[in-house]
Steps between C-alpha positions, in 0.01 A plus 500: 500500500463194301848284462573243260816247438771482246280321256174800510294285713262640776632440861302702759472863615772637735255386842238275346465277246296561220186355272385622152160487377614330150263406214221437775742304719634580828888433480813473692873466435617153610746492788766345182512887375718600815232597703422506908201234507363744772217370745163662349595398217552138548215484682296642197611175243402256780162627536375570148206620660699835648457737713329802337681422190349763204213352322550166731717364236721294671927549413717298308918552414612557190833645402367895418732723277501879494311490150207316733520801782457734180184304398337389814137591621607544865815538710501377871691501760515205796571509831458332810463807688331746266321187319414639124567835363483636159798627264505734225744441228709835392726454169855598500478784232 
């Protein structure tokens, strides 16, 4: 499950935070969305170089909006324990 504040913004997944593959970028909410920073992830945006990250493309906030998850190439999942996972995104008939 995917949440996202009052104003339709991304935050993070109910464990992990999350990452969309986004017009060949590799994004993340910024913590100013309501977000947990969360460990993996903060370690990600201080090493651009990654760990594993898909396609080696290093990650970058920006404020993501459902429209993006709708759009989006790729949906991940981040966490310091399970490091990345994948997501599928099911619409809400």
């Amino acid at each position: 499950m995917i949440l996202h504040n009052e104003r339709g913004e991304l935050t993070e997944a109910s464990s992990s935070n999350i990452a969309l593959l986004l017009d060949g970028e590799l994004v993340t909410p910024p913590v100013e969305s309501g977000l947990l920073g969360g460990t993996f992830r903060s370690y990600l945006l201080k090493n651009p170089a990654g760990w594993q990250n898909p396609g080696g493309l290093p990650l970058r906030e920006k404020v993501l909006t459902i429209a993006d998850l709708e759009r989006c190439e790729g949906i991940y999942l981040l966490n310091s324990v399970r490091g990345w996972g994948t997501a599928v995104y099911l619409s809400n008939p």
